[in-house]
C-alpha positions in Angstrom: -109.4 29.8 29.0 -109.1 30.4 25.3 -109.1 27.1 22.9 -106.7 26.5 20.3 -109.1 25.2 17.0 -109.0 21.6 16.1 -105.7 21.3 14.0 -107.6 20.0 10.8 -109.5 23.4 10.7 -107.7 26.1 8.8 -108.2 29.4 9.7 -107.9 31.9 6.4 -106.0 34.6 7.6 -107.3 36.8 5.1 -111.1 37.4 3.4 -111.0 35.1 0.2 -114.5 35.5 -1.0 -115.0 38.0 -3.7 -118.0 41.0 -2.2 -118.7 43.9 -3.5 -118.6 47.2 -1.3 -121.3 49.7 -0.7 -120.6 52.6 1.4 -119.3 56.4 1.7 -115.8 57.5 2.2 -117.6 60.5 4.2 -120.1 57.6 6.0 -122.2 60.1 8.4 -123.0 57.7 11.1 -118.8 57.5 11.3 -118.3 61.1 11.0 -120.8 61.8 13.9 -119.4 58.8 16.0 -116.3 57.9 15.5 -114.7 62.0 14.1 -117.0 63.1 16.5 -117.8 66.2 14.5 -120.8 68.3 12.9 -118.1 70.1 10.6 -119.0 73.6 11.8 -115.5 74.7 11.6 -112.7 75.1 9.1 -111.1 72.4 11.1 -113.4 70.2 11.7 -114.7 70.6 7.6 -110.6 69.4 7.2 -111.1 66.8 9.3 -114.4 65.6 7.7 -111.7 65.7 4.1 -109.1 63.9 5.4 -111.5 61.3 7.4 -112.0 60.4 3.5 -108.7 60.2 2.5 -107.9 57.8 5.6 -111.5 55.6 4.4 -109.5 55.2 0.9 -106.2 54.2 2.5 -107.5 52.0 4.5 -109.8 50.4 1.8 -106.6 50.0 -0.2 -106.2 45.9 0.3 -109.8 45.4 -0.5 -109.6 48.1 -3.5 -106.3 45.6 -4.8 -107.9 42.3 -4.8 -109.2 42.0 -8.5 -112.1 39.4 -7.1 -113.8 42.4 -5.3 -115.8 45.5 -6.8 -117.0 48.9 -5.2 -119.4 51.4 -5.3 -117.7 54.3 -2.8 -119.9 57.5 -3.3 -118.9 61.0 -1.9 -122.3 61.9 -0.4 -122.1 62.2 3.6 -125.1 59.3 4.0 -125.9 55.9 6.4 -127.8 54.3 4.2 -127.2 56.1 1.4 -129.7 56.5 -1.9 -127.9 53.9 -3.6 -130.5 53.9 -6.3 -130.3 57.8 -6.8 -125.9 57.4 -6.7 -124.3 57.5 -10.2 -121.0 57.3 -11.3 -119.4 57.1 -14.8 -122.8 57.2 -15.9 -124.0 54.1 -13.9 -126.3 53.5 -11.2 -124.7 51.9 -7.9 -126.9 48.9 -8.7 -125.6 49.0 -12.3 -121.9 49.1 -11.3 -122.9 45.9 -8.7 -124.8 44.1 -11.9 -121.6 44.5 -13.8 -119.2 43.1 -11.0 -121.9 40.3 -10.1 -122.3 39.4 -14.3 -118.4 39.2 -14.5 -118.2 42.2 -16.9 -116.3 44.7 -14.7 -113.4 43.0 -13.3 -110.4 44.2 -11.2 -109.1 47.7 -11.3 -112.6 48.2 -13.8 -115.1 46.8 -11.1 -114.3 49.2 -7.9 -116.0 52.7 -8.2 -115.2 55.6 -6.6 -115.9 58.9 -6.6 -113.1 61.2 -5.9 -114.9 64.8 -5.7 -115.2 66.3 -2.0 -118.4 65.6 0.4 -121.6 65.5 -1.9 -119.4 65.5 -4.9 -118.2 68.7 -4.3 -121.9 70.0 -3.8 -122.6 68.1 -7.2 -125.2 65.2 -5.4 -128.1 67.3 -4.2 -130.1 64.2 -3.2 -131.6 65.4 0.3 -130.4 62.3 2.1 -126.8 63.7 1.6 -126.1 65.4 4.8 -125.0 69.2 3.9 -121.5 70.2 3.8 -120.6 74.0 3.7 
């Protein structure tokens, strides 16, 4: 039997503490588990680009709350190099010390790069998993 909360708790029905987001819109632990593919094909390398596409939509109501900021890197990683990752000519720790200090804010403190897997073949870091 499920309980109903004590009625002087409030439940938030929505995240209201500002956090700052690391991850991949090409995350290879979710590519190999969840897309269920190695990209081998022409399909399945469409699949991998629109798995992205799906990460960014739904990453939308986090991406419009101005408290929050992002680092979201193109390279197919779990666990990614963060300290290798730049974007706009920042680290992803520089881009966090920015959000964190209060000197990116909103629309200025979410990061993202926008370049196919491994920015478009751009990040060679070998803990990028290669994409053809």
């Amino acid at each position: 039997r499920r309980l109903a909360p004590h009625p002087s708790i409030a439940i938030p029905q929505v995240i209201q503490t500002p956090f700052f987001v690391f991850n991949s819109k090409y995350d290879a632990w979710q590519l190999a588990n969840e897309l269920q593919t190695d990209w081998t094909t022409d399909a399945e390398r469409a699949a991998v680009l629109q798995y992205g596409t799906d990460f960014l939509d739904a990453f939308a109501p986090v991406r419009s709350n101005a408290k929050n900021g992002a680092m979201i890197t193109s390279c197919i990683c779990h666990g990614c190099p963060w300290p290798e990752l730049t974007l706009e000519n920042r680290t992803s720790y520089q881009h966090y010390a920015a959000w964190a200090e209060g000197s990116d804010v909103g629309a200025a403190a979410i990061h993202i790069d926008s370049r196919q897997p491994n920015g478009g073949g751009k990040i060679t870091s070998s803990s990028c998993k290669p994409f053809p």
